[in-house]
ROLOGU-989671 format. One record per residue (C-alpha): x, y, z; residue in one letter; residue number from 1. Coordinates in steps of 0.5 Angstrom, whole numbers. Example, Ala and Ser with C-alpha at 12.3 -4.5 7.8 and 13.67 -1.06 7.14 Angstrom:
REM residues 2
    xx    yy    zz rest  nr
    25    -9    16    A   1
    27    -2    14    S   2
END
This chain:
REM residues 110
    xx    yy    zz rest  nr
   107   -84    77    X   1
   112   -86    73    X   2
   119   -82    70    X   3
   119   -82    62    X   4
   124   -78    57    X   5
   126   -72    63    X   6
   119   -71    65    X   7
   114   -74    71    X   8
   108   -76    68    X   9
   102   -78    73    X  10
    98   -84    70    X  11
    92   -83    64    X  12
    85   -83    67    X  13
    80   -85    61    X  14
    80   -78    58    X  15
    87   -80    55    X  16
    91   -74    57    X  17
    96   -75    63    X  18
   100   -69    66    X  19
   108   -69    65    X  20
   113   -63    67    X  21
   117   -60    62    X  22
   125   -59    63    X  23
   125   -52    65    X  24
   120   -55    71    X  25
   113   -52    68    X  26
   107   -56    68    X  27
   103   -59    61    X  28
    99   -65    58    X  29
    99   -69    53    X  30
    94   -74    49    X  31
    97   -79    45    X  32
    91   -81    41    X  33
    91   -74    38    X  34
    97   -72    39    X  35
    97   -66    43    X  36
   100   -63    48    X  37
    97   -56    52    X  38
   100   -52    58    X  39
    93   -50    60    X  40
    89   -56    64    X  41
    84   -59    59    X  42
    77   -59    62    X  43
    77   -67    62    X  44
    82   -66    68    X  45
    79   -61    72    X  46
    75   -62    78    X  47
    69   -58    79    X  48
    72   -52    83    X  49
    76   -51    77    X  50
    71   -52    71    X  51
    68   -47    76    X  52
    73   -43    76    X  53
    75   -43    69    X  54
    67   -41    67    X  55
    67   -35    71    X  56
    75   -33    68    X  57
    72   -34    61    X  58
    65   -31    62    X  59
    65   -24    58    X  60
    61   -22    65    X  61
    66   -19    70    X  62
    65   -17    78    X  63
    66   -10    80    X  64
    65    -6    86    X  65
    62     0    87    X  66
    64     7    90    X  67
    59     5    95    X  68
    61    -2    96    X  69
    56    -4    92    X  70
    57   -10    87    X  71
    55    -9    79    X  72
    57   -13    74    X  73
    59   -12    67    X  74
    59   -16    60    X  75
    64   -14    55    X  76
    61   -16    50    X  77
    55   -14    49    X  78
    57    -8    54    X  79
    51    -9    59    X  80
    52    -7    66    X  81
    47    -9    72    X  82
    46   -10    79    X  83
    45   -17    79    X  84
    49   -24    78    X  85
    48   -27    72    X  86
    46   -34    72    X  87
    52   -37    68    X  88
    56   -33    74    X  89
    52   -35    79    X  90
    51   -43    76    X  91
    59   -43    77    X  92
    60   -40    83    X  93
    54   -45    86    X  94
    57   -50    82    X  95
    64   -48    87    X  96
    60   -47    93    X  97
    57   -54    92    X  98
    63   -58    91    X  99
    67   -54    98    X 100
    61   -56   102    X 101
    61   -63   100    X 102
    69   -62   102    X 103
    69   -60   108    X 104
    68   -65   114    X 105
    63   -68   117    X 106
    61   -65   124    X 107
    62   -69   130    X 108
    56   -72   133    X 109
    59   -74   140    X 110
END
């Protein structure tokens, strides 16, 4: 980590974004190279759980729960309502269960 012009800036991996804070506090991220700056988190930065989480935040497809607790699922764009977990959902949340299984600590054999 290095200071530079007012803002923390956390040093470039090989996607050439680096991350910084604004003056007001708010985080965003900047490519040299191309010259441009985001205040969402570009994909190359995120982790798994976040590409994961960000999938499901974009999908059309969206999760609702049943009078009778019962979960359905609902496509705005094509306005397709059913019972079952779409696969790009299903994809991203297994992708996100993998990744905390894999992040959890190994269990004490002694």
């Amino acid at each position: 980590k290095s200071s530079s012009g007012g803002g923390r800036r956390v040093a470039p991996m090989n996607h050439g974004w680096t991350e910084h804070k604004s003056p007001d506090g708010r985080t965003y991220y900047y490519h040299k190279e191309r010259g441009v700056s985001a205040w969402e988190k570009p994909p190359e930065m995120m982790n798994a759980a976040q590409l994961s989480a960000a999938a499901i935040s974009t999908s059309a497809w969206k999760e609702y729960t049943a009078a009778s607790g019962k979960k359905y699922y609902f496509n705005s764009a094509t306005r397709t309502t059913q019972w079952s977990m779409p696969p790009e959902l299903k994809a991203a949340a297994d992708a996100a269960a993998a990744l905390a299984a894999a992040s959890e600590p190994a269990a004490s054999l002694a």
